[in-house]
C-alpha positions in Angstrom: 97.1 45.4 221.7 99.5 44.0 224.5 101.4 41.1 224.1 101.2 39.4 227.1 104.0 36.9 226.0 106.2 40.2 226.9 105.0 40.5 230.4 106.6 37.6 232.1 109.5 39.4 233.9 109.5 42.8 235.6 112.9 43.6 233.2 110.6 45.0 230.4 109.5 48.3 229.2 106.6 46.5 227.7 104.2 47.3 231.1 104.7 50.9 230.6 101.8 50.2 227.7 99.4 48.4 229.7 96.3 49.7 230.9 95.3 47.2 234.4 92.2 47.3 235.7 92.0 46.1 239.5 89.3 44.7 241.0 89.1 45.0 244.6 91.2 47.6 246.9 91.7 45.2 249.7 95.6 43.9 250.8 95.9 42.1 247.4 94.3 44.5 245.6 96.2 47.2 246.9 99.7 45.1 246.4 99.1 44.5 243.1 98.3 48.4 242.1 101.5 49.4 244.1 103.1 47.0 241.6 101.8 47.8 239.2 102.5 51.4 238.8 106.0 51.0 239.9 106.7 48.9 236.7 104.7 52.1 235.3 101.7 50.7 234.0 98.4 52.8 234.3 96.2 51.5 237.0 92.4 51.6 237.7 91.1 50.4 241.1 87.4 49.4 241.5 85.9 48.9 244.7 82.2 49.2 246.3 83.7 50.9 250.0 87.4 51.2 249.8 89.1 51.6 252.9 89.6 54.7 253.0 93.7 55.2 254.3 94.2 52.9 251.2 92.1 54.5 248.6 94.4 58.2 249.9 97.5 56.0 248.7 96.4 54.6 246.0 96.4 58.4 245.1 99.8 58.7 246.3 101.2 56.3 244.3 99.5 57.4 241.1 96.4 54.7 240.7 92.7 55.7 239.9 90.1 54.7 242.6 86.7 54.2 241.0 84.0 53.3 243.0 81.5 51.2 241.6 78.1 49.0 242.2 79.0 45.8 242.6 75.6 44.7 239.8 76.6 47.8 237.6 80.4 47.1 235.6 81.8 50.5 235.4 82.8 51.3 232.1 86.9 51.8 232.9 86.9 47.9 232.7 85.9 48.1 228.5 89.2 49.8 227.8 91.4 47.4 229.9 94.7 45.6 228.3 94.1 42.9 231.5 92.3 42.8 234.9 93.5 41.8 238.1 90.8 40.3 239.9 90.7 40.3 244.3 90.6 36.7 244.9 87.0 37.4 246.7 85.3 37.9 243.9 82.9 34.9 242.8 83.5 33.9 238.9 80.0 35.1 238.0 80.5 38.5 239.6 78.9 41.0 237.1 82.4 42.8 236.7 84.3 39.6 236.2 81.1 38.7 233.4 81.6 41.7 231.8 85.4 41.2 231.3 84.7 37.9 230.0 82.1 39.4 227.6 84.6 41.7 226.2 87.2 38.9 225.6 89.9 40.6 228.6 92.5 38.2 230.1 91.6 38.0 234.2 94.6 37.2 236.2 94.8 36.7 240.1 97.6 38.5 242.0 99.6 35.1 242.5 100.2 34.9 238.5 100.9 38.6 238.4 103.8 37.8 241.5 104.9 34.7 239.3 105.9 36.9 236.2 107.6 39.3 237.9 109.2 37.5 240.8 112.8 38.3 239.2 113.0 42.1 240.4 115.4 41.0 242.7 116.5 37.0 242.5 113.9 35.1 241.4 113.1 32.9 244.8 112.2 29.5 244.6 108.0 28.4 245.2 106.7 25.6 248.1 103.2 26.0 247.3 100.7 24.4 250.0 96.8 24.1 249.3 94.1 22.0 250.8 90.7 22.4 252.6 92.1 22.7 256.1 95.8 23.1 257.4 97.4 25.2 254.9 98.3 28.1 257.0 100.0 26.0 260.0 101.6 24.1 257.3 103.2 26.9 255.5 104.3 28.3 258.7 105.8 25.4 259.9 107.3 24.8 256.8 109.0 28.3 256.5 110.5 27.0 260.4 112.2 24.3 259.4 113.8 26.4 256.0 114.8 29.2 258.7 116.4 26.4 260.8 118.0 25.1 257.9 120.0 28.7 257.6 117.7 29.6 253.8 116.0 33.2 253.6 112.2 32.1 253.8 109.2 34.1 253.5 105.7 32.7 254.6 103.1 34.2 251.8 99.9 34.5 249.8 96.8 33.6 251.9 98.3 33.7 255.3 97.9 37.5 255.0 101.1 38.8 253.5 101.1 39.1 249.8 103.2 37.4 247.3 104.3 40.6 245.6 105.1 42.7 248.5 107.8 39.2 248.8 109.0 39.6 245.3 109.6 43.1 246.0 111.6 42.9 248.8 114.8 44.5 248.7 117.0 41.9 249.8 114.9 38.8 248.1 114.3 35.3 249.4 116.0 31.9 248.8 112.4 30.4 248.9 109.0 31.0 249.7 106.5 29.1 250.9 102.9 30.3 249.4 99.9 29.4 250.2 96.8 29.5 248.0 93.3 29.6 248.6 90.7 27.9 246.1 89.7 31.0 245.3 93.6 31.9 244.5 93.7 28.9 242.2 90.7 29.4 240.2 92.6 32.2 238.7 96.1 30.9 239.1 97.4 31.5 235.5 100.7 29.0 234.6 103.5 28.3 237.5 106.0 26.0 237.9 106.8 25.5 241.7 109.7 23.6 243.3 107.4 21.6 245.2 103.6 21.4 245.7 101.4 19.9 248.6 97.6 19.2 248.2 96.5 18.6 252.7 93.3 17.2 252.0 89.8 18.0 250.4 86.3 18.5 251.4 83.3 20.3 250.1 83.8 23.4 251.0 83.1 27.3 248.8 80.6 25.3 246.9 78.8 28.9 247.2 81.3 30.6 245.3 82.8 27.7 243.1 79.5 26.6 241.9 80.3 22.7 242.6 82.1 20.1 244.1 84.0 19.6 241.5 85.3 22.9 240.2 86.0 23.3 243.9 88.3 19.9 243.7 89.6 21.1 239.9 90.9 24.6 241.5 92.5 22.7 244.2 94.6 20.1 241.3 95.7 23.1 239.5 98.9 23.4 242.1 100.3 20.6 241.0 100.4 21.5 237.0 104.5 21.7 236.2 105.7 21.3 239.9 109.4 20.4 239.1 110.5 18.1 242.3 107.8 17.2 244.4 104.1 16.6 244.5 103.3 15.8 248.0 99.6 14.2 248.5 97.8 12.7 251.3 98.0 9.1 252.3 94.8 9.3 254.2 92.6 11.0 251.1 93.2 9.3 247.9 91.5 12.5 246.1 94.5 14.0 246.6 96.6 10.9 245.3 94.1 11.6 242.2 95.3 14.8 241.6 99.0 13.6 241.3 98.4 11.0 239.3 96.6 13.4 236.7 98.6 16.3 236.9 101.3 17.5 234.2 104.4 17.7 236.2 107.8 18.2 234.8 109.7 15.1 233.9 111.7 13.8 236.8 109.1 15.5 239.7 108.7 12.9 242.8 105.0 12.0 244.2 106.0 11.9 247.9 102.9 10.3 250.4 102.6 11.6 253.9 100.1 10.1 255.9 99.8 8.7 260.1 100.3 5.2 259.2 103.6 3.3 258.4 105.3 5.0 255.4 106.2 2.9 251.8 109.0 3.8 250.1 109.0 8.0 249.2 106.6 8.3 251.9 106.7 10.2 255.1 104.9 8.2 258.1 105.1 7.3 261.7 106.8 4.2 263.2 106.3 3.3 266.8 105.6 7.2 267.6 108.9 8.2 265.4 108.2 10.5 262.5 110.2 9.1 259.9 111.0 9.8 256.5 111.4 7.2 253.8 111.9 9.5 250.6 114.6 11.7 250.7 117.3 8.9 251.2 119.6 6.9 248.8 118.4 3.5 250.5 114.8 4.1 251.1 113.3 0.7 250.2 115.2 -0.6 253.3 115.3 2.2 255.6 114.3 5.6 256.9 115.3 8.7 258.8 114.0 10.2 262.5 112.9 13.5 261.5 111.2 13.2 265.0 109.0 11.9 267.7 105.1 12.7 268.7 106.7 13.8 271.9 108.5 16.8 269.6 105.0 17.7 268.2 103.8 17.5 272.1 106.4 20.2 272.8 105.5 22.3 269.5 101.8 21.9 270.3 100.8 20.3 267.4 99.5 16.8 269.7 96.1 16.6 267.8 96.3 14.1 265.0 95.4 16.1 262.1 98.2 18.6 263.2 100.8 15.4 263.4 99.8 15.5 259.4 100.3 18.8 259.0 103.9 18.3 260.6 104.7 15.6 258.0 103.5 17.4 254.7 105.9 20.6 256.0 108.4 18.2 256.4 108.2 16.7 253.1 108.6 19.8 251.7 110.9 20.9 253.9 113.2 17.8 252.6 112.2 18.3 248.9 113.9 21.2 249.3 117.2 20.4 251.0 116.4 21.1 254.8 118.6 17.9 256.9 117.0 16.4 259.4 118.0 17.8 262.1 117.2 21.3 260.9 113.5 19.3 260.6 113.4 18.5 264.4 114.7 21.1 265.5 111.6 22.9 263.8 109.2 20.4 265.3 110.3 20.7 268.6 110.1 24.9 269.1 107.4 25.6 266.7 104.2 27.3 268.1 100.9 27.3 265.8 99.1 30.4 265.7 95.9 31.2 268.0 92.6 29.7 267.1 94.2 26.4 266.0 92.8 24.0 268.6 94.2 26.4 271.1 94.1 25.0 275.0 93.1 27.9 276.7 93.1 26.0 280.3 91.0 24.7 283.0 88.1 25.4 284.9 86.9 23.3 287.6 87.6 20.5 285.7 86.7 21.5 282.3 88.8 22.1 279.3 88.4 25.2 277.1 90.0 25.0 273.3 89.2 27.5 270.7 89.3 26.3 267.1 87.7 29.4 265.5 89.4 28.4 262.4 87.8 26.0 261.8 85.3 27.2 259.2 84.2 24.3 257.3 83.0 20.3 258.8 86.5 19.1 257.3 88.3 21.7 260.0 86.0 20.8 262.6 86.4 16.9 262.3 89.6 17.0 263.3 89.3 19.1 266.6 86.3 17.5 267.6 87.5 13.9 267.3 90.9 14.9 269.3 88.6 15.1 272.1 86.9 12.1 273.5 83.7 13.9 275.4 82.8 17.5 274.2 80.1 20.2 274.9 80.3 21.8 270.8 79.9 25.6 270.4 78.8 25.4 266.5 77.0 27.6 264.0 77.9 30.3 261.5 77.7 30.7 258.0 77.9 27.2 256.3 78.8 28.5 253.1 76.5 25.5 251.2 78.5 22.7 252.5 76.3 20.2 254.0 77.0 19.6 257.9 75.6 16.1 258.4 78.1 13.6 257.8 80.1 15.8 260.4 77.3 15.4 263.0 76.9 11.9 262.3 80.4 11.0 263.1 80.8 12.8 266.3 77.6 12.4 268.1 78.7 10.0 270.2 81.1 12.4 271.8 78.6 15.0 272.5 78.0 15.8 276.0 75.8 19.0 274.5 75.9 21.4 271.7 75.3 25.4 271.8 74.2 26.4 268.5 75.0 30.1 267.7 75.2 32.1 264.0 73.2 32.7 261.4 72.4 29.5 259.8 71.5 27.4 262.1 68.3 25.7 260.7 70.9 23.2 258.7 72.7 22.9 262.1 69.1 22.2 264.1 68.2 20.1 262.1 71.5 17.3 262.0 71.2 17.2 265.5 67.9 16.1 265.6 68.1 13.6 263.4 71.7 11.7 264.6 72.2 13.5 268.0 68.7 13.3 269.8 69.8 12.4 273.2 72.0 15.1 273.1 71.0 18.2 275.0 71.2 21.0 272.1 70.8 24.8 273.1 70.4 28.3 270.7 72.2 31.7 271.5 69.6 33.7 270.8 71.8 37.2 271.6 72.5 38.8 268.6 74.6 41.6 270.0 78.4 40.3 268.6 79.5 41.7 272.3 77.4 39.0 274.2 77.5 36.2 271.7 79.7 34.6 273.2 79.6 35.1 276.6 76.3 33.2 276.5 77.5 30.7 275.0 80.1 29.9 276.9 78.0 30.0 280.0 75.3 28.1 278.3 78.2 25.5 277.6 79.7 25.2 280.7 76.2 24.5 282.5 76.5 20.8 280.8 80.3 20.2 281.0 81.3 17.9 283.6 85.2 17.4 284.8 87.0 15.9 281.9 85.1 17.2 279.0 86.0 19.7 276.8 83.9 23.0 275.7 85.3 23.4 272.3 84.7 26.0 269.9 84.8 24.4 266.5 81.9 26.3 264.7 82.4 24.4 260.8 81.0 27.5 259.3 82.5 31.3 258.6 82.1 33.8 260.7 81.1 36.8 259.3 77.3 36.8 260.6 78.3 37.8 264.0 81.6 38.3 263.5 84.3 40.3 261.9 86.7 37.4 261.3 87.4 33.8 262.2 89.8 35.4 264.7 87.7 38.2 266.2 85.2 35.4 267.1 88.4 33.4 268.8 89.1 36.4 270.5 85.3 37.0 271.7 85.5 33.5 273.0 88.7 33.7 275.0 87.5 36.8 276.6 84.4 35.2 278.1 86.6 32.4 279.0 88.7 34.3 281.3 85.9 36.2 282.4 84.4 32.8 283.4 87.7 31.9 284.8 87.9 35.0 287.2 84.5 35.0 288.1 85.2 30.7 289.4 88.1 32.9 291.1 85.9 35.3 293.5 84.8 37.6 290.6 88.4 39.1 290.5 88.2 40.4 287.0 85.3 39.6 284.5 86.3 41.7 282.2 88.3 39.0 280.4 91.5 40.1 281.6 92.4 37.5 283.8 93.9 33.7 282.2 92.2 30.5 282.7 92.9 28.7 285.7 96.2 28.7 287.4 98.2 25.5 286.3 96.3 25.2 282.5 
């Protein structure tokens, strides 16, 4: 039997004894078998399709690839020391029953990373969570520690994986993680410099089962955070979580919200961005980390994005950045594409893809930056109920175009608290016309001065490959619609909005 006590730094021979079974040959999967074997453990992968360039090196590097029905546990898993589970994998998948059956420990590859982040120098944690925001917040937080001269490393759900960090070479000062629910339901023990919950919303209740294990996966990143908690003025569930979380003595709860900041709070003041917790005198003054003009300049002008700015910065602080490092950040920091994107103007009309916004949280916030919009919604709703969301904007809805597979839900919301509003289906199903029809279909009903805004609140992957893929889809009829206002130059979608956007 393996004592797991022993496994909590890569400087022991004690992994050489443990039989890992992997669940999942995906880019975590496949990080945590290449770790795996280097510290010389013996390593089974299961998957349903592997890939198949990574199952030939998972070969290489000496793992087993089984594949395996995903409703039929292979029997590898029965002679398993611990299993490493992909952090797709719902908690009443049959594998993940069977390992609980048999009494085997189930990590995710973030507690894996945590015990064996000393290969090189152990690197410091800024861990970010939340239903919406994490990955512009991580990024812009790594900015600001790059400005301030550390060795950063943006990780964990934004794509690269925590290990393949730990086993850099050179190592990191820091690194700013962020975790999905899904990432936290299997977190294991951490102790972070400093953790940030954005916000919360209903959202995975499909694969978490409820609301509230959703909300309880979400709380875990603040268990023994050592110097700062950072919450959410504007969602006192998050404030909750604080309050209730076991955090090493002397850790700071630090507010960020858009309203005027209290004492260890970050806030705004007369459009100044200001900072109110890392000072000696903060009960009677604060620092300029910035002004909304700097967010203007960074693109982050919408006011969900001003909070994301202020949580980074928070962090940011917590962990020694100056201020200056801060708006320096602000002011040359671009978010990534499909992140309320402006993709121009045509005759008058704006065009803005937020394809990531996958749940009514994410959508909220794009839709109410815009005071008349013609809404491309529709996806995969993942059981989180879209009325409140169609409630609260309908009065801002020039039309909607209703595409994806779950639209009945979508239908049906609009009926009841958007009935004046024109409401159109894309009935292509063909992924290369989606959205060319529904661009078309929306910009029949936009007048000058609205906006046709892709913010579809639900997943993608019923038409789509990704969140980004359907971004992509959408900017290409964009520009096709652009050069075809043009004289029909190129509708190919080669061509970029209108000249001046």
């Amino acid at each position: 039997m393996v004592d797991l006590n022993a496994l909590t730094t890569w400087h022991t021979e004690a992994w050489r004894d443990v039989h890992a079974v992997v669940f999942g040959a995906g880019v975590s999967g496949f990080s945590v078998a290449d770790t795996l074997t280097e510290l010389g453990a013996q390593v089974t992968v299961i998957d349903t399709n592997p890939d198949e360039q990574r199952a030939a090196l998972l070969d290489v590097i000496g793992a087993q690839l089984v594949i395996a029905e995903a409703d039929d546990p292979p029997q590898q898993i029965d002679s398993a020391d611990i299993v490493i589970t992909s952090p797709g994998l719902p908690p009443h998948h049959p594998w993940l029953q069977r390992a609980a059956e048999l009494g085997i420990p189930v990590w995710g590859d973030i507690e894996l990373a945590w015990r064996v982040r000393d290969k090189v120098r152990a690197a410091d944690w800024l861990v970010v969570t939340g239903t919406n925001g994490k990955t512009t917040t991580v990024q812009l937080t790594a900015h600001m520690l790059l400005r301030a001269g550390f060795k950063v490393a943006p990780v964990g759900n934004i794509g690269t994986p925590v290990l393949d960090a730990v086993r850099d070479p050179e190592g990191f000062d820091v690194l700013v993680v962020e975790l999905s629910s899904f990432q936290l339901h299997t977190l294991g023990e951490i102790s972070p410099h400093s953790a940030a919950v954005l916000n919360i919303a209903d959202d995975h209740i499909d694969w978490h089962g409820s609301s509230e294990a959703y909300r309880d996966a979400k709380a875990k990143v603040f268990h023994l955070v050592r110097h700062a908690a950072v919450f959410s003025l504007d969602d006192h569930a998050t404030e909750r979580m604080v309050e209730e979380a076991d955090v090493v003595e002397g850790a700071r709860a630090i507010g960020f919200g858009t309203g005027i900041p209290g004492p260890s709070d970050f806030g705004i003041v007369d459009d100044v961005l200001v900072d109110r917790a890392f000072l000696e005198d903060r009960h009677t003054s604060a620092l300029e980390i910035g002004a909304l003009e700097d967010l203007e300049q960074g693109g982050l002008r919408s006011p969900h994005m001003a909070r994301n700015a202020l949580a980074a910065a928070a962090l940011a602080r917590s962990y020694g950045a100056p201020v200056e490092a801060v708006r320096d950040a602000l002011r040359t920091f671009r978010p990534d594409a499909h992140r309320t994107q402006r993709l121009g103007t045509i005759g008058g009309v704006e065009y803005v893809d937020d394809s990531k916004a996958t749940n009514p949280h994410a959508a909220s916030g794009s839709l109410t930056a815009f005071e008349h919009v013609v809404w491309i919604v529709g996806g995969l709703l993942k059981g989180v109920d879209i009325e409140p969301l169609v409630e609260r904007v309908a009065p801002r809805l020039r039309a909607a175009v209703v595409i994806g597979a779950e639209r009945d839900a979508v239908l049906g919301a609009l009926r009841r608290h958007a009935s004046e509003v024109p409401v159109v289906e894309v009935d292509e199903v063909d992924t290369e016309h989606v959205m060319q029809c529904a661009v078309e279909r929306a910009s029949e009903f936009a007048a000058p001065g609205d906006t046709v805004l892709l913010a579809p609140a639900a997943a993608s992957m019923d038409q789509f490959v990704s969140y980004a893929d359907r971004g992509d889809r959408f900017q290409q009829a964009v520009r096709a619609r652009a050069a075809k206002e043009r004289g029909g130059a190129d509708e190919t979608g080669h061509s970029d909005p209108a000249a001046g956007s």
